[in-house]
Residue, then its C-alpha position, 0 to 999 in steps of 0.5 A: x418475325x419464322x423463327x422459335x422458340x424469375x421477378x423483376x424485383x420490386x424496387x419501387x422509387x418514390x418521389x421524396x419531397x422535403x419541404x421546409x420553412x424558412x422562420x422569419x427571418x430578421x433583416x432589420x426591416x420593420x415588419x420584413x419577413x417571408x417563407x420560404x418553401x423549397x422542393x428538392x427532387x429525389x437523387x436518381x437511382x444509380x443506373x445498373x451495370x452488367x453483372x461481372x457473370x455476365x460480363x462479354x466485351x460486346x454487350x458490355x461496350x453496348x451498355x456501358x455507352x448507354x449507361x453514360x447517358x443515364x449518368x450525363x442526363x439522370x433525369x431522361x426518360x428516354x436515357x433510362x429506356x434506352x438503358x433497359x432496352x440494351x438489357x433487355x436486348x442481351x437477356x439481362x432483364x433484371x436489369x432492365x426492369x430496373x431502368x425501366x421503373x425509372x424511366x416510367x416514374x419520370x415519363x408516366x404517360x409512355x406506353x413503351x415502359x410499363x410494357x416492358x415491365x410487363x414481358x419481363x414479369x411474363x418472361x420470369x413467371x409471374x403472369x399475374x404481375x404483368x396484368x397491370x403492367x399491361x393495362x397501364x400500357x393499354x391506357x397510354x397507348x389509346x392516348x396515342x394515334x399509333x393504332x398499336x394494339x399489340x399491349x391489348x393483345x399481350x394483355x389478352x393472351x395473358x388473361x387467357x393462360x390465367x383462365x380469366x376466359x371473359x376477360x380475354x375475350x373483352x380483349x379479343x373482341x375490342x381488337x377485332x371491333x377495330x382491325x377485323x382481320x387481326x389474326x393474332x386476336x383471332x388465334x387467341x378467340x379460337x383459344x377461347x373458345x376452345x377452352x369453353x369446349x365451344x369447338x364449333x367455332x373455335x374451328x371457324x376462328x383457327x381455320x382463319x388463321x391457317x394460311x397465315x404464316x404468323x399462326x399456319x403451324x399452331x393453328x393446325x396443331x389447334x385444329x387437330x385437337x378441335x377436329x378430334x373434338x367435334x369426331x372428324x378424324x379426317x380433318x383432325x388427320x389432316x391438319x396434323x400432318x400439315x402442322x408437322x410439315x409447315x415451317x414454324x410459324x414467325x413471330x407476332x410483329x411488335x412495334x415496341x421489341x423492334x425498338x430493341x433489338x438493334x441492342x442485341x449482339x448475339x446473332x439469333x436475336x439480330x436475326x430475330x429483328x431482321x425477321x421482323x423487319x421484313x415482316x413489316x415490309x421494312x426490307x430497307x432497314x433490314x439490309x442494313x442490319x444484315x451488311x455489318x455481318x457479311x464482314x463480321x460472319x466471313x466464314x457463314x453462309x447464312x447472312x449472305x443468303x438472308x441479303x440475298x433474299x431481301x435485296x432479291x425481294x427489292x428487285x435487285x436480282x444481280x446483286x442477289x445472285x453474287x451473294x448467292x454463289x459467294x454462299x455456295x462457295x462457303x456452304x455448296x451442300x446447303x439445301x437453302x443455298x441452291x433452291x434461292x439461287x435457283x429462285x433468284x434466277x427464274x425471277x430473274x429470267x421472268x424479268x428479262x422475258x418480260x423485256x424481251x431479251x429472249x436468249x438471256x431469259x433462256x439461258x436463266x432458265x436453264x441454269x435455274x433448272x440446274x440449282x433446283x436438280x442440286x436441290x432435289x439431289x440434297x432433298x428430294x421432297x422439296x416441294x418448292x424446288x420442284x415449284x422453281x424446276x416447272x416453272x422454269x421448264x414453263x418459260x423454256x416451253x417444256x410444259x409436260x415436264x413443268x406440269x409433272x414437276x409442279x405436281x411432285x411440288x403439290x404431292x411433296x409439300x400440299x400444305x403450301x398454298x403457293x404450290x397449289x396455285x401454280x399447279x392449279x393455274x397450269x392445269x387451267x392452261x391444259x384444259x384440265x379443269x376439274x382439277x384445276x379448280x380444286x387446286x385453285x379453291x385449294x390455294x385460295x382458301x389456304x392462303x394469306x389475303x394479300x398474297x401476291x398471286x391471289x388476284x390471278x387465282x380468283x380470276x383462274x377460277x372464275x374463268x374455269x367457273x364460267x367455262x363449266 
């Protein structure tokens, strides 16, 4: 998804086959007599439960039912994963590994089992033991159209720590041969690079992941340590302060930990599956992870914030906005709280412009400039509630306060991209255009290739451009 931060033991199960010959057998006919071959299948293994320490109701209900299901159907593949996926979802990867042996040996050709062994042995320490767990996961994937390179790159990342440079690069490089924006890869060949001392273009590999929020924060804390490196205490600073401002960095999607999330009952790894839902612009299936906890959570603000932000995203600012207040009853001192409220209705208010209902955009703005003040009363240096504030005091009309407040936006948070455009692009409306063109080359290099306003900001900077 932004979010944070022992060996399976090695129970091999091997086909046993007992083969045996009938004699001839005698049945009064002249000359009768056959042999006869019998294969008989190994027993399945019994599957695990959940170890009596870490018993808890809810995982235990969880595992039990698919535990079931292994025993109803002890020859399914797909029983057995299952199995070890609500393991592993509940952090009891021995177990897990168990299941996941199993369901390899009667599946060989599913990329999904070997992969799983694979982040359990990383997980427990033992990085070498992984390597072939990934390359099995490798070879059955690229049987496959998915276009998942994520066992490529957990094998390339792999490589790297063990210090077998060239072969991670192999790696690197085979991903990029077929998706060349992939950050991922291109963070682990700055790595590389760094580790051969090539700091040259380790920089240029880093500073392409800088304005990506799955790598922002731990490319700039690579950066630093590279700029140091090539003597540019200047850069080396400035990304050091950036990386101690940026938010954590979300985690690399995964197609395959999606898959087993949804077994997870503590609240941090349901939101870690959350995360990567929305990050795979699977805002519908979030919502529906998210509703059960509204009711399970009454007393947390933090779900009711979460909805509020996806449903929000789905346009539906109406039901964004009651989630919103119900949060703010629970939690009115809650920084999060008051800015996404105050977002809520300036999009909302933008919404209404935009189809003519002046008075009502009006009187969202208004009350959008009230929650971004609530903010900055909480905290000051909040960059994008001044953002939320100039935007506002931009639909009323008021636009020397909206400049003054989107650039105490920049001067607060100047590592954020976002922040940079929108100053950029009222600088531009001001007929400053010097500096509007800073802030937009700003935005435009630090941001993500698909954000949403980098279309707008090209085209701020070719107007400034061709106004000079």
């Amino acid at each position: 998804m932004t979010s944070s931060p022992d060996v399976p033991p090695r129970t091999v199960f091997r086909r046993r086959f007992v083969f045996w010959a009938a004699s001839i057998v005698m049945l009064g006919l002249a000359g009768g007599g056959s042999f006869w071959w019998t294969h008989r299948a190994p027993p399945a293994p019994i599957p695990p439960s959940v170890p009596a320490n870490r018993a808890d109701p809810e995982v235990t209900t969880i595992v039990d039912k698919a535990r079931e299901e292994v025993l109803s159907e002890p020859r399914s593949a797909r029983a057995w994963g299952r199995l070890g996926q609500a393991f592993l979802a509940n952090d009891m990867e021995v177990e897990g590994s168990i299941c996941f042996a199993e369901a390899e040996r009667l599946d060989p050709s599913n990329p999904r089992w070997p992969y799983f062994r694979g982040g359990i042995a990383i997980n427990r320490g033992e990085p070498e033991e992984a390597i072939p767990f990934f390359q099995r996961a490798i070879e059955r994937e690229e049987a496959t159209t998915s276009g998942n390179f994520v066992p490529r790159l957990m094998a390339a990342e792999t490589l790297l720590a063990l210090g077998r440079l060239d072969e991670a690069e192999e790696q690197y490089r085979n991903v990029l041969a077929r998706r060349e924006n992939e950050i991922r890869a291109r963070y682990g060949l700055g790595l590389v690079y760094a580790a051969r001392t090539d700091w040259k273009n380790s920089r240029a590999e880093l500073q392409r992941c800088a304005g990506d929020p799955f790598a922002q924060q731990k490319a700039c804390v690579q950066l630093a340590a590279v700029c140091r490196r090539l003597d540019d205490a200047a850069a080396a600073e400035k990304f050091r302060q950036l990386a101690n401002r940026l938010p954590m960095d979300r985690d690399w999607l995964d197609p395959y930990a999606a898959e087993y999330l949804p077994w997870a009952v503590k609240k941090r790894m349901r939101y870690r599956h959350i995360e990567s839902l929305e990050a795979a612009g699977n805002l519908g299936k979030a919502v529906e992870m998210l509703r059960p906890m509204l009711t399970e959570y009454p007393n947390d603000y933090l779900p009711r914030v979460t909805l509020a932000k996806l449903v929000g995203r789905m346009g539906d600012h109406i039901q964004a906005e009651r989630l919103l207040r119900e949060a703010l009853q629970i939690a009115p001192d809650k920084v999060q709280v008051h800015y996404y409220l105050s977002l809520v209705l300036f999009t909302h208010a933008e919404a209404e412009a935009q189809h003519g209902f002046r008075e009502r955009a009006e009187a969202l703005y208004r009350e959008a400039i009230q929650r971004a003040e609530e903010t900055l009363k909480i905290k000051p240096d909040y960059g994008f509630a001044f953002m939320t504030l100039g935007l506002s005091l931009k639909g009323l009309g008021q636009r020397a306060k909206a400049l003054t407040a989107l650039q105490d936006a920049v001067r607060c948070n100047p590592e954020h991209a976002e922040l940079h455009f929108y100053l950029g692009e009222m600088l531009v409306e001001a007929g400053r255009l010097d500096e509007a063109r800073d802030h937009l080359q700003q935005a435009i290099e630090m941001g993500p290739a698909n954000a949403a306003w980098r279309p707008r900001a090209l085209a701020g900077l070719k107007k400034v451009v061709k106004a000079k």
